[in-house]
N, C-alpha and C positions, 0 to 999 in steps of 0.2 A: 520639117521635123521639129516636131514640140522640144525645148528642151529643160528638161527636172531642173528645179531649185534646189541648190545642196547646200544641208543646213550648214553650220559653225561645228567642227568639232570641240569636243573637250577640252577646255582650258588647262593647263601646266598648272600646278601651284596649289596651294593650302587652302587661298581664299579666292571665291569666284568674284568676277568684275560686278560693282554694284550696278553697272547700266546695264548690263545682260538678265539680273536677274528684274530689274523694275521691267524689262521689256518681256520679259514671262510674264510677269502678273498683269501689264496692261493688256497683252495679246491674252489671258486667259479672262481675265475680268472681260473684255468684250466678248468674247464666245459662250461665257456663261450666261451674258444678258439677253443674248442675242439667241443663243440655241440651247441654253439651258444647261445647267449642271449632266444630267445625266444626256444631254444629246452631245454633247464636248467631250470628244478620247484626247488621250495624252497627247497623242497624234497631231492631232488637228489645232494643239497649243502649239506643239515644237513648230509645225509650217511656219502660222502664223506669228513665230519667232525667230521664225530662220534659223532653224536649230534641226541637227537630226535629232529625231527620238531618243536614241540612247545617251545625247548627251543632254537633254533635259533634266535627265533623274541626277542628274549633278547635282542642279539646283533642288529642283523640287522630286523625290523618289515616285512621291503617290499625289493622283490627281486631289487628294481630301487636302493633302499639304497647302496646295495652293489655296485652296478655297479655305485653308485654316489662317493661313495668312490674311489673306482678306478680311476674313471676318474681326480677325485683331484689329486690322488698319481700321474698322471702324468705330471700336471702343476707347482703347487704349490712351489715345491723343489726347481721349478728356480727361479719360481718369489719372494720367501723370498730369494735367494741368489743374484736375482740382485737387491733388497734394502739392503742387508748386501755390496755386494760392492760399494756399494753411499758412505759409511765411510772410505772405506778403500783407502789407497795411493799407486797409481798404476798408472801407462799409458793407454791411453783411452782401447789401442789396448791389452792388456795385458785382460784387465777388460773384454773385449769382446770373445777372447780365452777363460779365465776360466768361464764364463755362458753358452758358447757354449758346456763346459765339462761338465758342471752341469745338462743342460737341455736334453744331449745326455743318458747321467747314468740314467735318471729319464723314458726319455721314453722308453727304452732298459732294466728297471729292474725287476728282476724277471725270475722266470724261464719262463714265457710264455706271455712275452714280450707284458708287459701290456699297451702299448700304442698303440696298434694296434684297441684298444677298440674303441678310438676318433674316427675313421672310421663306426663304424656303424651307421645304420640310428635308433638306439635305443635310440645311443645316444644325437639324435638330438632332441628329447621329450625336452620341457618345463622345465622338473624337472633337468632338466641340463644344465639350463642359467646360473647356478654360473659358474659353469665350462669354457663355452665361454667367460664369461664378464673375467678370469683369463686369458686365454690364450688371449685374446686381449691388456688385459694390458701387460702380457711379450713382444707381440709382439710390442706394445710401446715403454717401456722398451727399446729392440734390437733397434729402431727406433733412440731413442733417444742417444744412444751410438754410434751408427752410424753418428749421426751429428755432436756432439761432436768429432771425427773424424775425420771429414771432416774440423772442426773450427781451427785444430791442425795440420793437413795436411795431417796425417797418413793417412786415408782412402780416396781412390782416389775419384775424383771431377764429382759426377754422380748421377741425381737422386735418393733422399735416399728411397722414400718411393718404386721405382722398384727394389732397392738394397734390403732392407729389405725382400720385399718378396721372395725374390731369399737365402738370409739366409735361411731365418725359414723354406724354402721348404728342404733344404739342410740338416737342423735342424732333421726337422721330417720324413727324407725319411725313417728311418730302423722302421717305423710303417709299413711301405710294405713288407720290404726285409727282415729284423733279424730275425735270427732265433737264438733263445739262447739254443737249445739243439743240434744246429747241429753244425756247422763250424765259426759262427761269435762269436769273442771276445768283451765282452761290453769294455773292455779299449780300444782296437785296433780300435774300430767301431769310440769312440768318439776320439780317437787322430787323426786317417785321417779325419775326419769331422771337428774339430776343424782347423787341414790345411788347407782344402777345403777352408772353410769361411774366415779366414786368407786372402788369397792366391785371392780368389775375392773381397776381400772387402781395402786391404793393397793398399798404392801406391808404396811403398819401395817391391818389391818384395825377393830384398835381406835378409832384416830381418826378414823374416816371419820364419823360420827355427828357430832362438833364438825366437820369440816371443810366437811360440809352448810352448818352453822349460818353458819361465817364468811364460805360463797361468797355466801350469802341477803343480807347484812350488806353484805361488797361490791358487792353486783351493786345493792342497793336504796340507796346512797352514788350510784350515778355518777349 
């Protein structure tokens, strides 16, 4: 005789355990990769959390929740680390290398490389204009770093707002291509990326090789 898995009830208390709820979003985040937003019920998270159903909506009430969360975990990380580097004293180009580290790790992490989510059309619903109004200010952000750059002379002399978009494309390609259980390294992924963008965006083509080295230096400081 088979016998049922019986989730976790309801937790006591005000605040839920932060390991119950990172073990919904990775149990959701693989179900979404794997069977798709609209093939994943509520259901089928709380199993795969060991959770009955009715104590999931603890954490998360509505499946968009989860998937709103996610979509933050992918933004976010950068855009508090490129206001954490407004303070800090570094070279334009330097500062531009370590958010290019920061924002590669963020969309590349996890096991089931959660930034591949931005691409659905799920995530284009309404309930996820925070998300957009974020990812447009990084890409400000970039924009603005960029100029700043050009004021200084390091980043060569070329329209910034086509250069920008040629980053951020650059930025967020391994939402297409990474795959973090097979052959791509999330270091490896962001240090040739961090190149890349270097490498298009530099007029000194000679420093870019040290200025890798310094973004690595800072980004592994904060």
């Amino acid at each position: 005789m088979s016998v049922s898995r019986m989730g976790r009830p309801r937790r006591s208390g005000n605040h839920p355990s932060g390991e119950t709820r990172e073990e919904i979003l990775n149990a959701a985040a693989e179900l979404f990769s794997n069977q798709g937003f609209n093939g994943t019920s509520i259901g089928d998270i709380a199993n795969a959390a060991g959770l009955q159903r009715g104590s999931l909506s603890y954490w998360f009430p509505h499946k968009m929740d989860l998937l709103a969360e996610l979509l933050d975990r992918v933004v976010t990380p950068a855009l508090d680390y490129a206001a954490e580097l407004e303070t800090v004293d570094a070279p334009i180009e330097v500062k531009l290398g370590a958010l290019v580290l920061r924002d590669v790790h963020a969309i590349c992490d996890g096991a089931h490389s959660i930034g591949a989510i931005a691409l659905w059309p799920a995530a284009r619903a309404s309930r996820f204009d925070d998300f957009w109004r974020k990812r447009a200010t990084l890409f400000a952000n970039y924009e603005a770093l960029l100029r700043r750059g050009q004021q200084t002379g390091v980043v060569r002399d070329t329209a910034v707002r086509p250069l920008t978009e040629a980053v951020f494309g650059l930025i967020e390609s391994p939402v297409i291509w990474y795959r973090h259980a097979e052959r791509d390294d999330e270091d490896e992924v962001a240090a040739s990326l961090c190149d890349s963008v270097l490498r298009l965006c530099m007029e000194d083509q000679g420093s870019v090789a040290a200025t890798v080295e310094a973004a690595f230096e800072l980004f592994a400081s904060a």
